[in-house]
C-alpha angles and dihedrals in degrees: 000000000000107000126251121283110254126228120200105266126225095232112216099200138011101077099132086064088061093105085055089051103053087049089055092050096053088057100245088124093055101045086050097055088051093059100046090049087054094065104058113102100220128063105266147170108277118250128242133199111283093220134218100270100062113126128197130244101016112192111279106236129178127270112271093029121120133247094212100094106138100037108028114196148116105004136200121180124235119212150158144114127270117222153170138262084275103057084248109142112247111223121216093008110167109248118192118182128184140177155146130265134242091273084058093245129109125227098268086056095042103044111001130237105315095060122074111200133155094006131083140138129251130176120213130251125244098283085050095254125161132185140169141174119227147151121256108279113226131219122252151192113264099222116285106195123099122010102334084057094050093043093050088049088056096060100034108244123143097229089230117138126208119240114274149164120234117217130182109188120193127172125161112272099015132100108250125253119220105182148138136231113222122208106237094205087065124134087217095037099118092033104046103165084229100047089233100141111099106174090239085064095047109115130186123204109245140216117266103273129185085231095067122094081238107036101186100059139082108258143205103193117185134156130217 
């Protein structure tokens, strides 16, 4: 199923972020993020920007719950392992997972501070499992107005970017992995305005399967 088309979308808050943002769409996070990726020495996941809207300490919910707290609908569930160089599961390992919803916004910009929606911690079993339930995330305008407007003008981008998950993976004695998962089915996938999309990061969303921890819904497995 090809995903939604996407409209620009008034943003109600976020404003402040607005100087991270215009670093992330000329492309300095990512390169960064390159570079620094080059110098592991084992073979990785590629990182991802981290992005203005990330919030510490999201509520710690158990594996299999949904996200979706404030807007319930259509679900898919996200799953995988994380694991080490080695290919060697890595038990208890902190998962934070953020994303829009199907309006484009995050919670912050759709409701403010006081209200916790579409992110959320696990931690993964002992075969370092980890698995959530979530709407679709949808793609979205960076904000056009002052100077990263105008820079994206100038070089004749459109400001949309794809649909993605946010994940922030933490386990002690190992590095940390800020990333994003990208929906291959996107109408901005090759022309993010950040220049996020790398093709290892690239999901589909996948048919219901018995082997799923939820079998009846669609799925977007990936390990890390």
């Amino acid at each position: 199923r090809h995903a939604p088309s996407c409209r620009a979308v008034r943003r109600k808050r976020g404003s402040s972020a607005l100087a991270i943002v215009g670093k992330t769409g000329a492309g300095k996070t990512t390169l960064v993020n390159l570079l620094n990726d080059r110098r592991g020495i084992d073979h990785a996941t590629d990182s991802s920007a981290l992005g203005p809207l990330y919030r510490e300490n999201p509520p710690q919910l158990a594996l299999g719950d949904t996200i979706a707290r404030v807007k319930p609908g259509d679900e898919v569930v996200m799953y995988g392992r994380v694991l080490d160089a080695r290919g060697q599961p890595i038990a208890d390992a902190e998962v934070d997972v953020w994303l829009t919803d199907a309006d484009g916004l995050y919670d912050l910009q759709a409701h403010g501070p006081e209200v916790v929606d579409l992110r959320a911690r696990f931690r993964t079993d002992a075969a370092g499992r980890y698995w959530f339930r979530s709407t679709r995330p949808r793609c979205y305008s960076i904000p056009m107005g002052g100077p990263v407007g105008d820079m994206v003008r100038a070089t004749r981008q459109h400001g949309m970017r794809p649909a993605h998950v946010h994940y922030w993976v933490r386990a002690a004695g190992y590095r940390d992995l800020i990333t994003a998962l990208y929906f291959k089915d996107d109408d901005y996938l090759t022309t993010d305005a950040a220049f996020g999309v790398v093709s290892a990061l690239v999901v589909s969303v996948l048919p219901p399967s018995p082997d799923s921890p939820a079998p009846a819904l669609p799925r977007v497995p990936y390990d890390f």
